[in-house]
DRENZABA-349795 format. One record per residue: residue in one letter; x, y, z of N, C-alpha, C, CB in turn. Coordinates in steps of 0.001 Angstrom, whole numbers, plus 500000, padded with zeros to 6 digits. Glycine has a CB too. Example, Ala and Ser with C-alpha at 12.3 -4.5 7.8 and 13.67 -1.06 7.14 Angstrom:
residues 2
a513190494310507800512300495500507800513200496700507800511308495527509046s512850497750507080513670498940507140512900500030507870514084499402505725
This chain:
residues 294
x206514624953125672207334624752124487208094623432124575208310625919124309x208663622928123127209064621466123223210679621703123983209078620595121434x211679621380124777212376620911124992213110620749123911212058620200125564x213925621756123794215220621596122320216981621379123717215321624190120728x216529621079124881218322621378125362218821619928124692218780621492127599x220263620244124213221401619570123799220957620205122032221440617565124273x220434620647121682220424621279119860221581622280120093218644622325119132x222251621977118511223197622911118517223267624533118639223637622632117598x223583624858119134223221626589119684223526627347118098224693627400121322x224236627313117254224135628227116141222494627746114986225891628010115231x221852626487115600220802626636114954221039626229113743220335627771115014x219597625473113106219860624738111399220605625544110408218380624474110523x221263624976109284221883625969108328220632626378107327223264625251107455x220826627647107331219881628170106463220318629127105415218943628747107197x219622629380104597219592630411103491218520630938102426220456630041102804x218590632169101765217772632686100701217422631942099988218173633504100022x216023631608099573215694630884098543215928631679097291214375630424098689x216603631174095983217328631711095346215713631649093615219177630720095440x215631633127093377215252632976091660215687631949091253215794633972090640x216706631598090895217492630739089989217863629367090393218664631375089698x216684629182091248216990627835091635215401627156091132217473627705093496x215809626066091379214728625135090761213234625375092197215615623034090597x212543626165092340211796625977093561210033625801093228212164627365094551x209763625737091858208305625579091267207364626787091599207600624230091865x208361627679092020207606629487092427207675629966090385209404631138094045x206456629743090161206516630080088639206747631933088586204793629473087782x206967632821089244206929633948089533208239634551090463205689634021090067x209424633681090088209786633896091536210503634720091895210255633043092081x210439635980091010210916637306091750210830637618092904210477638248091394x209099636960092889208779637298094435209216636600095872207451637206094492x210119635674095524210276635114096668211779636344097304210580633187096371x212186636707097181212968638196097674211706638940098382213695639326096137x211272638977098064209956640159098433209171639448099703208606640410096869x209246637918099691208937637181100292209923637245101692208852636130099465x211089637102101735212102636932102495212136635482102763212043637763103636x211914634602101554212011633101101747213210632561101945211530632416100733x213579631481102798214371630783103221214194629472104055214933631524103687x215071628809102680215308626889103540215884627297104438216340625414102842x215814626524105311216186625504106085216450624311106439215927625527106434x218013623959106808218402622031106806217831621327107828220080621548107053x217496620515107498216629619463108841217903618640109239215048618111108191x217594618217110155218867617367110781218898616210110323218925617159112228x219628615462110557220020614115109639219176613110110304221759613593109651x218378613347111713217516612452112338216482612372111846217298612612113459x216075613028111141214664613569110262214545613218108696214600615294110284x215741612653107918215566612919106601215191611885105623216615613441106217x214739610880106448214359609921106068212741610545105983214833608698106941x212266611465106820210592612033106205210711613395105847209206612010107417x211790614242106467211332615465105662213154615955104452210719617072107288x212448616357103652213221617220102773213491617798102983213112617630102036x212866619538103782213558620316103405212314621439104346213949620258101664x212755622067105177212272623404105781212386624316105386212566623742106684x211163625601105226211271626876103964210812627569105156210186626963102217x210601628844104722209807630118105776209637631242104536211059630913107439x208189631960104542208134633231103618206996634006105081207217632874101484x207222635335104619206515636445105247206184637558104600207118636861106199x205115638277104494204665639312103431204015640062104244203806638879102194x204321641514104092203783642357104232203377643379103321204227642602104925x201763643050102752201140643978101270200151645221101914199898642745099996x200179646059101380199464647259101318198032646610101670199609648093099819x196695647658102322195684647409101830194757647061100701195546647854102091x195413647442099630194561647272098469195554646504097169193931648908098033x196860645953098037197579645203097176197339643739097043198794645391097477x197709642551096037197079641135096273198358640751095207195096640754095788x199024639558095439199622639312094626199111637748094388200946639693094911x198869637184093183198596635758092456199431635344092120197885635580091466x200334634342093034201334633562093134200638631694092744201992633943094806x201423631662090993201548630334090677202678629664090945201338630171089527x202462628422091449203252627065092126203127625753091185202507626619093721x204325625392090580204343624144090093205097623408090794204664624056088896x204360622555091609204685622064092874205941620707092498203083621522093692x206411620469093742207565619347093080206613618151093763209643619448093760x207389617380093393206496615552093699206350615043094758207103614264093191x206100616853095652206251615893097399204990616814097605208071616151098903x205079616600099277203929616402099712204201617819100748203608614760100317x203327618693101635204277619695101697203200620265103350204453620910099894x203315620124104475202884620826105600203043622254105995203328620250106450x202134622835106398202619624408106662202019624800107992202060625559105431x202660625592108788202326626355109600202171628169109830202977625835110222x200944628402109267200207629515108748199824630795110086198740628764108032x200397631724109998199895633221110714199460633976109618201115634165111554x198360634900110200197769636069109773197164635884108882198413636988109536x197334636505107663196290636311106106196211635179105567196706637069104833x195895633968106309195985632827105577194674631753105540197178632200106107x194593630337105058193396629827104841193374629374106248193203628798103649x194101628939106632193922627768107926195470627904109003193821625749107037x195417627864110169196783627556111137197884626530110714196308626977112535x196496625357110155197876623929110112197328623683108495197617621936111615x197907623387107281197578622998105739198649621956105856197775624280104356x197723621594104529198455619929103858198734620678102238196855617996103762x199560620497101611199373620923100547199863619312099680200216622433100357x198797618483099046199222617449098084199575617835096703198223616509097976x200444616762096264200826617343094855199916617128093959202014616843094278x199889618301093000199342618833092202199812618632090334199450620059092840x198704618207089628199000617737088401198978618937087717198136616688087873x198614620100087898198887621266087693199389622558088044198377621346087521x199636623494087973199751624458088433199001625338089150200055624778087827x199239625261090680198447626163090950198552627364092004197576625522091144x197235628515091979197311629690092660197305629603093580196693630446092549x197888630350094486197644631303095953197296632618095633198995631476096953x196173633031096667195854634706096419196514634897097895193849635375096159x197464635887097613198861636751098683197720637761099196200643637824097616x197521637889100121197015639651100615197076639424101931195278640368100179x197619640848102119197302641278103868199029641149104415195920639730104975x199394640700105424200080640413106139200414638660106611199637641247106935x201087638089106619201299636580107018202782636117106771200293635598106132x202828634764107794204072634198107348203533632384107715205664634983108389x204648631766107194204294630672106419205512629741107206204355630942104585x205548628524107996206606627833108103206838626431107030206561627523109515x206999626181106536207130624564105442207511623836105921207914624319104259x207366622236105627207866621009106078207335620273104459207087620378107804x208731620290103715208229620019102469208375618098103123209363620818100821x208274617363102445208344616161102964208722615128102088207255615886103510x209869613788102434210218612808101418209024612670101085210954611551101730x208937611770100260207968610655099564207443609730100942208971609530098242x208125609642101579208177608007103105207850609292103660210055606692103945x207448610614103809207363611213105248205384611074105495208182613276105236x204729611246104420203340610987105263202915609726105887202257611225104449x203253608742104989203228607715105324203710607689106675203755607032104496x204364608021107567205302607579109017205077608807109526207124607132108952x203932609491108831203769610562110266202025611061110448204923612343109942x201619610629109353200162611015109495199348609805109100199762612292108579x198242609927108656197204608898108531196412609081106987196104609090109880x196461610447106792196102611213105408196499609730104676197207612924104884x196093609904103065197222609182102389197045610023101065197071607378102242x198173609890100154198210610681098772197197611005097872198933610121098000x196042610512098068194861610392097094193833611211097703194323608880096846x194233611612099214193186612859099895193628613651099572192901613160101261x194899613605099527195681615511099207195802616225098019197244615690099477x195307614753096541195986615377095574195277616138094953196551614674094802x196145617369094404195434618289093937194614619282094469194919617833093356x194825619597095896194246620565096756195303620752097981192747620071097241x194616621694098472195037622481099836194128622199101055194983624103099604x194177621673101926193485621421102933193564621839104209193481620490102972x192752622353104945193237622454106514193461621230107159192233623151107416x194226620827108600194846620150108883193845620256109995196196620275108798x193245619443110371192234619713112006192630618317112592190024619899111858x192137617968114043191877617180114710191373616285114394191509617459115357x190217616437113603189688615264112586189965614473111210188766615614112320x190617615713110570190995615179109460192462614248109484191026616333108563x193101614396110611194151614095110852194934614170112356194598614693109994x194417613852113466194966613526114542196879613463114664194227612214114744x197176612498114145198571612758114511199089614159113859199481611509114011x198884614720112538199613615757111740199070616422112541199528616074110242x198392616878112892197413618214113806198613618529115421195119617243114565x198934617207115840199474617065117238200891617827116784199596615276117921x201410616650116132202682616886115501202919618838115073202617615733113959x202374619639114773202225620770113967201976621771115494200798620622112607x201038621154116163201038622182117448202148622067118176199915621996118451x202565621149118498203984621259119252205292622105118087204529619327119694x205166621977117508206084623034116510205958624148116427206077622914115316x204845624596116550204064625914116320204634626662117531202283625784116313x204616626217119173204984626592120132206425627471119990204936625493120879x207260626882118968208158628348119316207648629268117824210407628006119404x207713630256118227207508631839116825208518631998116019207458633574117415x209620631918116265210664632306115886211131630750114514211658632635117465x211290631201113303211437630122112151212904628979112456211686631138110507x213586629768113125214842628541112985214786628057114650216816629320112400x214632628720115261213946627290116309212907626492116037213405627653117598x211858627254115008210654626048114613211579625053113908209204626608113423x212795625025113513213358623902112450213729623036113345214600624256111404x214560623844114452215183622587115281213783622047116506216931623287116313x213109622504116642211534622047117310211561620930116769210046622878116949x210965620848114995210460620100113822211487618838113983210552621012112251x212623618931114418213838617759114232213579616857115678215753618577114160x213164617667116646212789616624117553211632616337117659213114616774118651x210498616734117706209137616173117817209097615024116304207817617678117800x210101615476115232209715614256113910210629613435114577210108614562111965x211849613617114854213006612522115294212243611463115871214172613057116433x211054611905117254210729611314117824210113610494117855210615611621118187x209001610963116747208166609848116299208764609042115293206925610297115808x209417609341114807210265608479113675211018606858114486211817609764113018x211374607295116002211911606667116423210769605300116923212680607486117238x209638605390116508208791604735117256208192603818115762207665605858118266x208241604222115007207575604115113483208342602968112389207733605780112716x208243601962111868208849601471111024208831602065109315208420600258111263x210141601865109059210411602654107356210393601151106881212284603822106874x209500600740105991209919600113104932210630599857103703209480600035104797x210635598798102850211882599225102264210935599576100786213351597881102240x209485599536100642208970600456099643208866601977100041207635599977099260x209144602405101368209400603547101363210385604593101301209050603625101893x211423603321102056212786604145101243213083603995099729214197603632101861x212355603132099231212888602977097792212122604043096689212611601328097308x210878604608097592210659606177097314210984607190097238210265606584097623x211725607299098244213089608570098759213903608511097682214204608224100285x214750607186096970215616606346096834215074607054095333215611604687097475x213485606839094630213879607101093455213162609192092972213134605518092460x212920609266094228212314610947093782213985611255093825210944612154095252x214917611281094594215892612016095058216860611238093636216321611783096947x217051610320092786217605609651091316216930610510090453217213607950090933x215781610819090264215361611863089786215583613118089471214845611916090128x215491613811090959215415615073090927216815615674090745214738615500092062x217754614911091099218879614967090752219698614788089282219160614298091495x219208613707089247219610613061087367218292613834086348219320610593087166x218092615374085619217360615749084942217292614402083985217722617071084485x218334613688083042217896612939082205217941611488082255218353613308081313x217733611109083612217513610221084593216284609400083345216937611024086356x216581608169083248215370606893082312215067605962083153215980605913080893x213418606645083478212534605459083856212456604051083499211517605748083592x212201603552083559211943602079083069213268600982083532211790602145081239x213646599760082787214726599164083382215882599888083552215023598141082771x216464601204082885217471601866083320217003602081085032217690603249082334x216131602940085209216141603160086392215700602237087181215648604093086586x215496601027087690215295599766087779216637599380088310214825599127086513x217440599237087100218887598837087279220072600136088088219391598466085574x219172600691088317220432602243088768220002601750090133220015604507088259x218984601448090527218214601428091866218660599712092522216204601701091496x218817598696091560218710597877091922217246597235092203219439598050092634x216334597707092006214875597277092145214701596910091015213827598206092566x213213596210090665212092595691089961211525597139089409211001594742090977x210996597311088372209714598067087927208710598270088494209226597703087077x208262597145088913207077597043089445207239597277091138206491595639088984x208289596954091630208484597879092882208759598838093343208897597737093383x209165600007092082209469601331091963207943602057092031210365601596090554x207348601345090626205948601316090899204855601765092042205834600298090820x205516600463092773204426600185094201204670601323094837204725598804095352x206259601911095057206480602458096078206285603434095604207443602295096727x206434604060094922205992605505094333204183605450094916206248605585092147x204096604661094147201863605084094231201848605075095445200302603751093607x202171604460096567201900604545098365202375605752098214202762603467099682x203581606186098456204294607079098845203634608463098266205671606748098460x203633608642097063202995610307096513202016610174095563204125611365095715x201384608776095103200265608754094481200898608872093014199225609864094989x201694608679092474201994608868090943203294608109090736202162610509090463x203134607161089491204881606564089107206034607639088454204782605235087746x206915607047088200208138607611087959208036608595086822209124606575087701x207165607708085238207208609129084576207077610271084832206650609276083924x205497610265085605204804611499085968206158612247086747203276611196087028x206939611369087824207905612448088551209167612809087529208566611756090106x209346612265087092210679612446085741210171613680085112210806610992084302x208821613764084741208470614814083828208027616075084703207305614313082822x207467616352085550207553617118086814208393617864087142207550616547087693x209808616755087206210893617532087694211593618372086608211861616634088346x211281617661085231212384618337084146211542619609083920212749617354082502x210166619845084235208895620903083795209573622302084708206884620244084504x209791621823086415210329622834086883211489623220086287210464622697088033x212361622570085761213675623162085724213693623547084143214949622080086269x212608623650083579212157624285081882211731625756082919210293623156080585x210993625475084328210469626787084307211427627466084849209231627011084941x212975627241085802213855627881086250214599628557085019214589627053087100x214888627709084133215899628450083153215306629230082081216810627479082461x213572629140081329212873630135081203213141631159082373211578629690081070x213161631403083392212523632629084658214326633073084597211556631778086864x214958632616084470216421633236084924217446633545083730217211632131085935x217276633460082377217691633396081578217092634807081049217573632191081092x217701635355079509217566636435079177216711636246078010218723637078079066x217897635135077039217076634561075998217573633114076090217248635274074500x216216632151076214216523630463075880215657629899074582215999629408077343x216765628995073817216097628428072917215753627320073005216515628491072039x214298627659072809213717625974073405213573624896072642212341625908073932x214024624422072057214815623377070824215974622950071732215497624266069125x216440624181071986218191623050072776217753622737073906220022623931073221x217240623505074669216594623280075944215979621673075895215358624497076171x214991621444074701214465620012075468215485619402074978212933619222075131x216082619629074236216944618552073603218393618309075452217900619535071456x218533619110075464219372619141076535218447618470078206219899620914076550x217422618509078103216518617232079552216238616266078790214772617667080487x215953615882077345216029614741077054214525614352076385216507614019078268x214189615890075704212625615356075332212977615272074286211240616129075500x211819614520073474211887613692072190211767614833070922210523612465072157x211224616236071241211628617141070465211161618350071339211103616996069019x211091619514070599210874620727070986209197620528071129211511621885069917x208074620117070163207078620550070650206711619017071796205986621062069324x207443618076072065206755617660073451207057618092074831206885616394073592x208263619142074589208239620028075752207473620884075867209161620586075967x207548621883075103205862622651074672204921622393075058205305622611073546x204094621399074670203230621297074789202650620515076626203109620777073504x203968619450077060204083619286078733203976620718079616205688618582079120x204370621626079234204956622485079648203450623272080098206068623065078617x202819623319078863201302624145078780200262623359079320200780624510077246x200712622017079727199360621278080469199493621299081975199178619603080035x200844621470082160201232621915083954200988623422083880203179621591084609x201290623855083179201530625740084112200616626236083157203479626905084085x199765625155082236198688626428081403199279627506080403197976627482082586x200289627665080493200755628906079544201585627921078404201940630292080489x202027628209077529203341628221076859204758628457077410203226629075076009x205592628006077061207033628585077569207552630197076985208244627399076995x206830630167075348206870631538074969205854632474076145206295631613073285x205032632022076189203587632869076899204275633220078382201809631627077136x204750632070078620205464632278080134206831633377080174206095630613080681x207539633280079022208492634418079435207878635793078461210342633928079027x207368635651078390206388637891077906205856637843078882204858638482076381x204852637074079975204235637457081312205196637961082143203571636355082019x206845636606082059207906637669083054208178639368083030209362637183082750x208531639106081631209078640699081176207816641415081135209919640870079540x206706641097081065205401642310081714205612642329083133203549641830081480x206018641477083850205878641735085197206803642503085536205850640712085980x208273642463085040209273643142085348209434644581084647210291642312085126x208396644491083957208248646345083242207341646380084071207745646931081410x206237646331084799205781646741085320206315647221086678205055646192085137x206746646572087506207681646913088694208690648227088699208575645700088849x209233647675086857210142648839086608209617650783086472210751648301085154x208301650479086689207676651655086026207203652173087727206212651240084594x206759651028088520206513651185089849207924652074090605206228649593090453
């Protein structure tokens, strides 16, 4: 196992991943059912990773649950037991929404990742990953493969966090960040933060950069410019306050992220997650009469 002496003995701060948070679990009752929970990476690390998760399921024999993901604009590593595709996955972002089939027994460690984290830790680059799920082997990827087995070595999820802070610390320490890669970090995190955050010379001028170097650094970094992430991020948080709300009117709703009317949210909305926003909340309330009847 990796050598964690001098980590703080109470271990990363962690907590429940919350329904009502923005997490692109288009379903996400289930993450309770899941027993999902972030985890904080240490401040030596956050220049490549975002953000550490953990889920675990235990389903009946003849149960399966079809869990849709509207993924956020990063890039996302996992370390996989039991019912799963592969030990080590890459998961790249995705221009759509997409499935996992849940069955059996398994648990899941995450290493969601900045924008600058593949770049400075693997060899992959954004245009292999996008839009699929991949296993992580020796071949396809030498350093991510290394990196992922030494993590794997402890079982237990919040020592895998503080594991994850020194084996990334480490290599981080060896690795140069550029300044198109922090200026990646620099504009997913202006983003994801500012819902009505404006691309173009506003965000240019918020950043202090060029266009065209927001540009650059975006396409290295996650393969897509700023609209695509502007609209991404406001899509999840159409799908948080659809999923947590009782009744939303979606007229104020776009008007309130900043779309140009009600049907170009609509219709964004149905080219990522396939459904409607109406279609999407009657699937909730079928799901939740159904449970209720369970």
């Amino acid at each position: 196992m990796v050598n964690t002496q001098g980590v703080q003995p109470n271990g990363p701060q962690q907590r429940p991943i919350s329904a009502e948070e923005r997490s692109g679990v288009l379903y996400p009752e289930n993450l309770q059912r899941y027993g999902a929970r972030w985890f904080e990476p240490g401040n030596g690390v956050a220049v490549a990773v975002e953000s550490y998760w953990y889920v675990r399921w235990r389903l009946g024999p003849t149960e399966s649950i079809s869990q849709r993901i509207l993924t956020s604009p990063l890039i996302t590593l996992s370390i996989e037991d039991g019912d799963v595709p592969a030990p080590f996955v890459i998961t790249g972002v995705h221009r759509v929404a997409w499935m996992r089939q849940i069955r059996g027994s398994g648990e899941v460690f995450g290493i969601r990742l900045q924008p600058a984290g593949l770049p400075l830790l693997g060899s992959l680059s954004p245009e292999q990953v996008a839009n699929t799920t991949l296993p992580i082997t020796p071949r396809a990827d030498a350093d991510l493969h290394a990196l992922l087995t030494m993590i794997r070595a402890e079982p237990d999820p919040a020592r895998r966090a503080l594991v994850a802070d020194r084996v990334i610390a480490a290599r981080l320490a060896s690795a140069t960040v550029s300044k198109d890669l922090l200026l990646a970090n620099q504009v997913v995190g202006e983003l994801s933060r500012r819902l009505r955050a404006r691309t173009g010379i506003g965000l240019a001028n918020a950043l202090g950069a060029s266009e065209r170097a927001i540009q650059r650094a975006l396409r290295r970094a996650i393969g897509h410019g700023p609209k695509w992430v502007s609209r991404r991020v406001r899509l999840q948080e159409v799908a948080r306050v659809l999923s947590s709300r009782d009744i939303v009117d979606v007229a104020t709703l776009a008007a309130e992220l900043g779309y140009a009317d009600q049907a170009h949210l609509v219709n964004d909305f149905r080219d990522a997650a396939g459904v409607t926003p109406g279609e999407y909340v009657r699937a909730l309330r079928s799901l939740d009469d159904t449970r209720t009847e369970d």
